[in-house]
N, C-alpha and C positions, 0 to 999 in steps of 0.2 A: 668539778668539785673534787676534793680531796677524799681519799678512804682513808678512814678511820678503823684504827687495828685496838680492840677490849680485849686485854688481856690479864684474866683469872689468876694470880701471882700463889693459890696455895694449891697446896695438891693433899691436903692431910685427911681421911677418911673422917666421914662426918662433917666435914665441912661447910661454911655456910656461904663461904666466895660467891660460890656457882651461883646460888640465888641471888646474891647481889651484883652481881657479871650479868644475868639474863635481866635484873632492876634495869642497869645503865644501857644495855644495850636496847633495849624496848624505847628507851629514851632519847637516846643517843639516834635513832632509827625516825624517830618522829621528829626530832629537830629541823631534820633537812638541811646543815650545814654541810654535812659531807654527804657525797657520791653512795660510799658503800662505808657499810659500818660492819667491819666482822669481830665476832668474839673469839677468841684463841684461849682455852683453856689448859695452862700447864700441867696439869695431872691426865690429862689425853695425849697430848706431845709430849708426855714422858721422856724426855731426855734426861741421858744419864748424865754422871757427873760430868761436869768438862774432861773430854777425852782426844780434842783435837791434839798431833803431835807437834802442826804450825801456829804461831802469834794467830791471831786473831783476825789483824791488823793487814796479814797474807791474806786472806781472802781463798788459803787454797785449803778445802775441806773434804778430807779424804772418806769422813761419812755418811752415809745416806740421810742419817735423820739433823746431821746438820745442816747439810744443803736444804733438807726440804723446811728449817729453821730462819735458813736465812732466806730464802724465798718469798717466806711469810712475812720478814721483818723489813726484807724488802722493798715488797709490795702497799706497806703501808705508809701514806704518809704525815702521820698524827698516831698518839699513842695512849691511852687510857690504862693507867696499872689500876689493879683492884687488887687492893693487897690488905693484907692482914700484916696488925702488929703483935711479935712476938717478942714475948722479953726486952721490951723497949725497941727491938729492930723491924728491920723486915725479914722477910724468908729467904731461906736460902736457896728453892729451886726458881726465885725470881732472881737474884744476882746469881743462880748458874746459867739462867737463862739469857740475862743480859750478857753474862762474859765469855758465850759462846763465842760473839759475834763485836765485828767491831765499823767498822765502815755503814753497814745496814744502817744504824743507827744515826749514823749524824747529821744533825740539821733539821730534825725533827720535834713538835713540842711532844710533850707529854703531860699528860692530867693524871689527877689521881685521886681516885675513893677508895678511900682507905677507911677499914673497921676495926673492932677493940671494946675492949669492956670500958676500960676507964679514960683512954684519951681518944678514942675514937680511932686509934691507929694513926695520931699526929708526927707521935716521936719516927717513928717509921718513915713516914715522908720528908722530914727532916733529915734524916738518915739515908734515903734514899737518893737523895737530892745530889748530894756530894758527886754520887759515882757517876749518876746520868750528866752532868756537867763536862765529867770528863771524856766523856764520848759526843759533846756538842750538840744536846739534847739542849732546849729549852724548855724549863720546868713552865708550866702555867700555874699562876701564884693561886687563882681563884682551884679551891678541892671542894670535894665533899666528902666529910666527917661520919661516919655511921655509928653511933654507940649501942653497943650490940644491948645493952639494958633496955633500953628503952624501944629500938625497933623492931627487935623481935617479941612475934605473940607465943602463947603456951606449948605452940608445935614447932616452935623454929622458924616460922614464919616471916618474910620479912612485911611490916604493917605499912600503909597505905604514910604518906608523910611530905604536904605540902612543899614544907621547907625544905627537906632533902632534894624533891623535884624541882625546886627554883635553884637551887645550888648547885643541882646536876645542869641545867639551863647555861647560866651564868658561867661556867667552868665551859661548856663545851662553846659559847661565845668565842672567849680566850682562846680556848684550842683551835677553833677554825682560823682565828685572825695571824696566829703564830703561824699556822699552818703555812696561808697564800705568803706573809712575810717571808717564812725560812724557804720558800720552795725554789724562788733562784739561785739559791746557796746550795743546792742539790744537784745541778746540772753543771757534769763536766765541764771544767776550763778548756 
């Protein structure tokens, strides 16, 4: 079975990603579609801005903390962003973190729970969508929405929420079935 890589897309103090990353990964974890499900949280792997001096595309990364980046990204094969919408996008230590790296990436689906006050963090994945394309990501159509109105209680909490767990369910369906799909496309010619 395939691993599954959750990956935490804000890094902004106060944040509420975290708790919705450890939501989907507790989830994610009792599905049993994949093998291993790890969370990778971008404000831990603090990478800095894109700093490589080679394309991407090389493969030759003269960093420590990129190597140990692509590693990561490597290793996984299935992708869950948990991302927050900002100002109608997504954030930008999730697209530094996607344009570290270029090869890692392809042939892999990805899902996505996305959060936001008013669209749930839609416009973002929308948004988001473009760039994973072009790095040969297959998006999984089926997400989950989080409106941070409504599922957080008076401590920030995030509240208990059937439908979100059928949606989280549903979405990681798609992402296994993309997953054994894409994974002959993954294995050198």
């Amino acid at each position: 079975m395939p691993c599954l890589t959750v990956i935490v897309a804000s890094t902004r103090p106060g944040r509420v990603g975290r708790r919705i990353g450890d939501w989907f990964t507790a989830v994610a974890t009792a599905h049993d579609a994949f093998d291993d499900v790890r969370l990778v949280d971008l404000a831990e792997v603090g990478l800095p801005f894109h700093d490589e001096p080679h394309h991407p595309s090389e493969g030759r990364y003269l960093h420590p903390h990129t190597r140990r980046w692509s590693a990561t990204v490597d290793a996984g094969d299935a992708f869950v962003f948990v991302m927050p919408e900002y100002n109608y996008g997504f954030s930008a230590p999730l697209k530094n973190a996607i344009d570290h790296l270029y090869t890692e990436w392809q042939y892999k689906p990805v899902g996505f729970v996305s959060y936001g006050m008013t669209s749930g963090g839609l416009r973002a994945v929308q948004m988001i969508k473009q760039v994973v394309t072009t790095l040969k990501m297959m998006p999984a159509n089926e997400a989950v929405a989080v409106f941070l109105r409504e599922a957080l209680d008076a401590a920030g909490e995030l509240l208990p929420d059937p439908a979100r767990d059928a949606a989280a369910e549903v979405m990681l369906d798609e992402v296994a079935r993309l997953a054994a799909a894409l994974a002959p496309l993954r294995v050198p010619a």
